[in-house]
N, C-alpha and C positions, 0 to 999 in steps of 0.2 A: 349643894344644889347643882352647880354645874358638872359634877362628877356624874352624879343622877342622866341629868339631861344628855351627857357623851356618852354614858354607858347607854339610852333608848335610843342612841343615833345607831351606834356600830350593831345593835341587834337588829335593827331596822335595816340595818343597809344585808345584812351576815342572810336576814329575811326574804329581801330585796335578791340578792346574790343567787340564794337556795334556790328560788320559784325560777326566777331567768332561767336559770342553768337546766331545770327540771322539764321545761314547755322547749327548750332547744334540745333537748336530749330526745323528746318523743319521738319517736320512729313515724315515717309517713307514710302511708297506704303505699305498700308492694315495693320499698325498698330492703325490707328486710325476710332472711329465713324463719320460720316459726321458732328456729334454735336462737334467736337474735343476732347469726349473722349479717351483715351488711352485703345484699346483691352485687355481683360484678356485672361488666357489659357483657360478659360470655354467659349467664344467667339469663339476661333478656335477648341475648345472638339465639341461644338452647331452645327460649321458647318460641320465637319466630320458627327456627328450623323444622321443631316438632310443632307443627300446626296442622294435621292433616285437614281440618274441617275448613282450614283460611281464614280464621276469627281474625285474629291480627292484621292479614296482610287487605281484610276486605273491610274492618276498620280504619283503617289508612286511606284506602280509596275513597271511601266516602266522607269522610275529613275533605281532603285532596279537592274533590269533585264540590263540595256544597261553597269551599271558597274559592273558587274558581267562579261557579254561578252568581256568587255574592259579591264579587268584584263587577261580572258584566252587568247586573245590575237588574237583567232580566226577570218574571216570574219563572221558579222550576220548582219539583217536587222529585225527592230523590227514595226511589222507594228499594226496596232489599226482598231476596228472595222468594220471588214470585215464582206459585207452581200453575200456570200456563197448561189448560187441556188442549192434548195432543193424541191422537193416534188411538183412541179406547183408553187412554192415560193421563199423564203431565209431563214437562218438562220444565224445568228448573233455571228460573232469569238471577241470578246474583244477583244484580244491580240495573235499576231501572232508571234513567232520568227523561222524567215527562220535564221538556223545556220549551219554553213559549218560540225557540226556531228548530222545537224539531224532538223526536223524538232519541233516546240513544242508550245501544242494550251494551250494559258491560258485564264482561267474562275475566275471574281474577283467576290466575292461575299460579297460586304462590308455591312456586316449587324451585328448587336447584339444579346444578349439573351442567350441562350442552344442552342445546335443544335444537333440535333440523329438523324439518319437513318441508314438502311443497305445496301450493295449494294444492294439486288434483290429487294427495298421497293420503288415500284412508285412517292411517295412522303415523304418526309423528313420533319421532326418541327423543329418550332424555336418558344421555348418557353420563351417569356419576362417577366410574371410573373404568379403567381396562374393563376389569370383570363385571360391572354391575352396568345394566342395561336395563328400561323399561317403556312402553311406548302407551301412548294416549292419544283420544279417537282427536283427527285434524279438529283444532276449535274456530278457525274461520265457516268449515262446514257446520260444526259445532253450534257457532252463532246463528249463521243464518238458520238453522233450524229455528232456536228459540223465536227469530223472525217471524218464521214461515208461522210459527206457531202463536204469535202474537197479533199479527195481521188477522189468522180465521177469526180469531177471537174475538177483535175488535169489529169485523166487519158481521160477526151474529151478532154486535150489540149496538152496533149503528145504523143504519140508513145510509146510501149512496147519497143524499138530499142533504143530511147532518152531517157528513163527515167523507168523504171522500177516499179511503183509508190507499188504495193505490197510489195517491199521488201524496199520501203523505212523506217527510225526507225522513228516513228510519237509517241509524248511522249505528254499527256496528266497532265496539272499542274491546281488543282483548288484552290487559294488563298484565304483563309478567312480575315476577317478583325481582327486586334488583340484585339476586342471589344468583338466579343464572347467567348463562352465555348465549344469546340467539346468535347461532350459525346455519348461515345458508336457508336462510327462510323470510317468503317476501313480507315486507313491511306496511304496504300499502297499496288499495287496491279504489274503485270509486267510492264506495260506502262505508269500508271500514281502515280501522288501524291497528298492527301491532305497535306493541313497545313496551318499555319498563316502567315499571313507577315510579321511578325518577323523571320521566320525560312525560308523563301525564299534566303537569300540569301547566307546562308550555304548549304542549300537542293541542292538546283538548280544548285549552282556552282559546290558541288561537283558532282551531275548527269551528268553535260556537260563536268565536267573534266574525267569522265569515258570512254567518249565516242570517237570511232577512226573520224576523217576526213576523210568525203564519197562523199562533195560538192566543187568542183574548184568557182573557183570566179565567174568564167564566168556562171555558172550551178546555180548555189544564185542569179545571176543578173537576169538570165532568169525567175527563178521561181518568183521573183520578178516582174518583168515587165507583167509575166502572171495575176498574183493576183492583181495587182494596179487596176484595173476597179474594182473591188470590194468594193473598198474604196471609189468610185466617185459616190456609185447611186446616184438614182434621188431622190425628197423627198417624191415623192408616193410611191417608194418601203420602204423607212422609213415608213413611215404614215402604210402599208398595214401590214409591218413586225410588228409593233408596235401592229394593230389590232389582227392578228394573236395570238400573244403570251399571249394578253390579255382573249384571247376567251381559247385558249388553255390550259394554266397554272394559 
């Protein structure tokens, strides 16, 4: 009898043993190769690097950005990739935060190398080594455009009576990725900032903690509810905006 009974302990436990081992051995979402290699950090360095689209580096920012907001305590609504009509066209906002002291357009720019310009220099380098050079159109110019383009916008869908949109504070943030070098290029200006993604969320929090509450709930919901069709085109205006920027920059 009790031979019995130690022989259904040690299967029990032999049972016990198997399943542990089996549920700690499962692989977890995205650490491993489809070969069942185990990822390195040079695996996840690879895919940051090859990002051309900025999935990764503009996931982060809005991580970054929502608990920043979530600390100050305020209402904000953090919306992504707005196509803004512009010009017979659109222009393209990454990152929008409607925030109850202000409005504030961010430009992520996950790239490497050197990076130098000035403000008044049409286009900007980014230099990866001796030989490899390539330049991109100034994004403080850059920003205020989507600005400029954001402002007409709002003021066809307001009233000077509902919303005042010249006097509203519209703050300008263009994020580098923490893989370049900003040389020789200004940092700060009245309305906007550069800097790296590592200093976002010192920068920015303390910017929005400077600032007084000038939007009720209800006035962020609207402004919201305005700009949502912007985030819904179609895939022609993608495809055309895409053409566009291609021909242009």
């Amino acid at each position: 009898m009790i031979s019995t009974i130690v022989t259904l302990l040690v299967i029990i436990l032999l049972l016990a043993f198997a399943f542990f081992k089996t549920k700690a051995a499962k692989p977890k979402a995205g650490q491993f190769h489809n070969d069942g290699r185990r990822k390195t950090f040079k695996d996840f360095q690879d895919q940051l690097e090859n990002d051309p689209n900025g999935i990764y580096g503009e996931a982060v920012l809005a991580k970054t950005v929502a608990g920043i907001c979530n600390k100050d305590g305020r209402k904000f609504v953090l919306m992504k990739n707005l196509y803004i009509p512009s010009r017979g066209g659109t222009t393209e906002i990454d990152s929008l935060l409607l925030h109850q002291t202000g409005i504030y357009v961010l430009e992520s720019k996950n790239i490497s190398g050197e990076i130098s310009g000035g403000i008044d220099d049409e286009r900007w380098h980014q230099r990866m080594n001796a030989r490899i050079e390539h330049t991109f159109h100034n994004p403080i110019q850059q920003n205020a455009g989507h600005i400029r383009a954001l402002q007409h916008f709002l003021k066809e869908n307001y009233s000077r009576a509902q919303l005042n949109i010249d006097d509203l504070p519209i703050f300008s943030a263009i994020v580098f990725s923490d893989r370049c070098a900003l040389k020789h290029i200004p940092v700060q200006g009245e309305n906007w900032i550069i800097l790296h993604m590592f200093q976002l969320q010192d920068r920015l929090a303390n910017l929005i903690k400077k600032q007084r509450t000038i939007f009720s709930t209800r006035q962020l919901e609207d402004l919201y509810w305005k700009l949502e069709p912007c985030t819904k085109v179609s895939d022609k205006v993608k495809a055309e905006h895409l053409k566009y920027i291609k021909t242009a920059h």
